[in-house]
N, C-alpha and C positions, 0 to 999 in steps of 0.2 A: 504493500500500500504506500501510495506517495503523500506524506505528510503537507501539507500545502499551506503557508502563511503568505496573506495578502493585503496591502494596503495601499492605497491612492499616493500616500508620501511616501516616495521615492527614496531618501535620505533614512526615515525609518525602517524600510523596508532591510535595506545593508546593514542600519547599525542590527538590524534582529540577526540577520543573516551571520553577523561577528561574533554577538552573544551568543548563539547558537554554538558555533565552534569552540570558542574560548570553553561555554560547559564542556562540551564534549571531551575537551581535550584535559579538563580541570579532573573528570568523571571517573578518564583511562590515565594517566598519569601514573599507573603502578603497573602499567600495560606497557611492550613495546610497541611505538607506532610509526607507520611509514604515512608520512602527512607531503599527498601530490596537490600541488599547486594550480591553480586555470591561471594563463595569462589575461592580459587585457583587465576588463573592468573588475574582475575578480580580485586581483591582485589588494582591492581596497578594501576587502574583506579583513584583511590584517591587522585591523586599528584596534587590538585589545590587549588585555592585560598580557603580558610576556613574563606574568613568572611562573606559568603553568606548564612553559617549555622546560628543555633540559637533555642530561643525555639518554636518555630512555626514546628520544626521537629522532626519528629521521626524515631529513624534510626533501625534496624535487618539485619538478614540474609536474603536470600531467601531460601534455605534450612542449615538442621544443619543436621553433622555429629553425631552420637549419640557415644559420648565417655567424659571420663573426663579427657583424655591430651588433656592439653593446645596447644600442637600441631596438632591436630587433629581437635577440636572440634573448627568450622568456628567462632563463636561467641568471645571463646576466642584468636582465629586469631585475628580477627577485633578490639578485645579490644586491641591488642597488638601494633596496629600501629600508626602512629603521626595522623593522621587525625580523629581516635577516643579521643586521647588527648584533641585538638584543641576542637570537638564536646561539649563535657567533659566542657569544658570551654568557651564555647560558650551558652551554656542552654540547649543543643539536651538531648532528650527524648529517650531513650533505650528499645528493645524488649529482653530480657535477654533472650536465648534459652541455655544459659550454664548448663549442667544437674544437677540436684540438688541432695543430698544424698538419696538413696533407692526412685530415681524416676527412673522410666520404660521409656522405649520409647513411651508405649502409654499414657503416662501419661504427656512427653512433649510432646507431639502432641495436646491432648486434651487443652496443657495449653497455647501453638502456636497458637493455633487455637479461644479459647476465648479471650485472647488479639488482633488477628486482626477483629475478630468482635464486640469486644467493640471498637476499634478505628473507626472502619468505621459508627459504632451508632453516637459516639461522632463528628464525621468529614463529616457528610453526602457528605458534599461540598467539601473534600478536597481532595488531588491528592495523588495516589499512581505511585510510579516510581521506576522503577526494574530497577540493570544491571544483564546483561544475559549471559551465555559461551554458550557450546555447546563441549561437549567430544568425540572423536575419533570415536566412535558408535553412535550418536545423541542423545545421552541425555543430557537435558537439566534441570537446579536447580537439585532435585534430584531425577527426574523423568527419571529414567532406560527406557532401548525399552524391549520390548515381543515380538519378532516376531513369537516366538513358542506357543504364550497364552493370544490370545487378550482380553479372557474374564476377566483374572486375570487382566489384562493390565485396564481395562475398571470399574472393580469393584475396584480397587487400585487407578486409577487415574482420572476418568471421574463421579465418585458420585455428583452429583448437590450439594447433601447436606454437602460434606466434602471440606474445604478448605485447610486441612494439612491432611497428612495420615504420620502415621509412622509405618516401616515397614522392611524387610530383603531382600536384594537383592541377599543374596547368591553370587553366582559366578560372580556376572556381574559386580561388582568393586571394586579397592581395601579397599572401607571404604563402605562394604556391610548396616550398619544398618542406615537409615538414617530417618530425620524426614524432609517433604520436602511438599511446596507449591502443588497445583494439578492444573488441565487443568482449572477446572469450575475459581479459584481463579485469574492465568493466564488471561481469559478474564475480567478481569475485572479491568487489571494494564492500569492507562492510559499512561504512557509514560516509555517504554524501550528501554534501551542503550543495544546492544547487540557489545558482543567484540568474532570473531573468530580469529584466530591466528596459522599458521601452517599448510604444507604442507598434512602434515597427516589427514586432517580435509577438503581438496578439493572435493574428491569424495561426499562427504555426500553432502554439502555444497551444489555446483549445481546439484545434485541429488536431494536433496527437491525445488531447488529453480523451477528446471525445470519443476517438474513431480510432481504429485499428491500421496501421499507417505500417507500411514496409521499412524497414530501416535502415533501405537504401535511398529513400526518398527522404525520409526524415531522421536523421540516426539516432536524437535525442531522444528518439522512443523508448532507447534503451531503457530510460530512466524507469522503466514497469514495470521493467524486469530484476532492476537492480535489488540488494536486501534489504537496505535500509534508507531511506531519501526524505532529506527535507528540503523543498522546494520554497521557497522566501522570491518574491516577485510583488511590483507595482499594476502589474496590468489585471485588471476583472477577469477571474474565470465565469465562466457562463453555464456552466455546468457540472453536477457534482463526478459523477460515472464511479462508482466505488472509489475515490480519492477522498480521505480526509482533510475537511480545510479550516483554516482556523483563522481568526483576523486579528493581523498581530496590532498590539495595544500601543498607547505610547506612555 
């Protein structure tokens, strides 16, 4: 069931979305955690109390931008901001996906990919938790829609065997090369903070929430599927469809 918190303010709608994590994170804290990051507007979910981190965490991306600006590439985003500092000094544990000299995309994909399953060896027991966007077209981390090409869509993001794929999206964003989480991986995050934001992002929104949507078309559908989900958004849902919704307070 997708937990759902809604409200017309925009600015409260994030700070619930932060409190939400901070608990979470206050909750497990005797737990080891692998805590994957969204870029973009996500990133401002960060604004909360930092002494709930520590070395018990390990923090990444959820997907990376494959480039070597600093402004571009999400990793060195995330290093750039106070709550990486704070991490920094607190003891947290780092998944470095900043790309290294004369490495490939598939080569940080393959290196994304054996750091999250060495952690998960190392962590049998321990909690993975995602925050999640969702883009104007339904993609979600950086897992692009096909609605022209499900097999590609299928063999790119639905491999049981791959938990990262990296890859070229061509036309369909403007930061085409990316190196990004996949569907199989996705099942398997136990607790995600999803943050939508924006008028432009309504139709998609209860379009998946209503209807039964391929997730080559809209990939954020996964979020259905996932275990555990708290969805925090300003835009009106229009319909309940077995979804819990709750209206967050100020």
């Amino acid at each position: 069931m997708i937990n759902i918190f809604q409200n017309a303010d925009a600015s409260l709608v994030k700070k619930s979305a932060s409190q939400c994590l901070e608990k979470i994170l206050i909750e497990n804290s005797g737990k080891k955690i692998l805590l994957l990051l969204s870029g973009g507007s996500a990133l401002s979910l960060l604004s909360f109390n930092t002494k709930c981190l520590g070395n018990h965490l390990t923090i990444g991306v959820l997907d990376e931008r494959y480039s070597t600006d600093p402004k571009i590439n999400n990793f060195q985003q995330l290093s750039a901001t106070p709550f990486f500092t704070e991490a920094e000094k607190r003891g947290c544990k780092f998944m470095v996906t900043k790309v290294k000299d004369n490495e490939s995309i598939q080569d940080l994909a393959l290196r994304f990919e054996k750091e999250l399953r060495l952690w998960k060896k190392n962590n049998p027991k321990g909690l993975v938790i995602i925050t999640q966007g969702m883009g104007p077209d339904g993609h979600t981390s950086g897992i692009m829609p096909y609605p022209e090409n499900k097999n590609l869509f299928d063999k790119q993001f639905e491999n049981n065997d791959k938990w990262v794929v990296g890859y070229d999206a061509v036309n369909k964003n403007q930061y085409p090369l990316r190196v990004t989480i996949t569907i199989p991986f996705l099942k398997l995050v136990d607790i995600s903070i999803i943050y939508i934001s924006g008028k432009e992002k309504a139709g998609v929104l209860n379009k998946i929430l209503s209807e039964k949507i391929p997730q080559n078309i809209f990939p954020i559908t996964i979020i259905k599927e996932m275990k555990k989900t708290f969805l925090f958004t300003d835009i009106t849902i229009s319909q309940d469809h077995a979804i819990k919704k709750n209206k967050v307070e100020k």
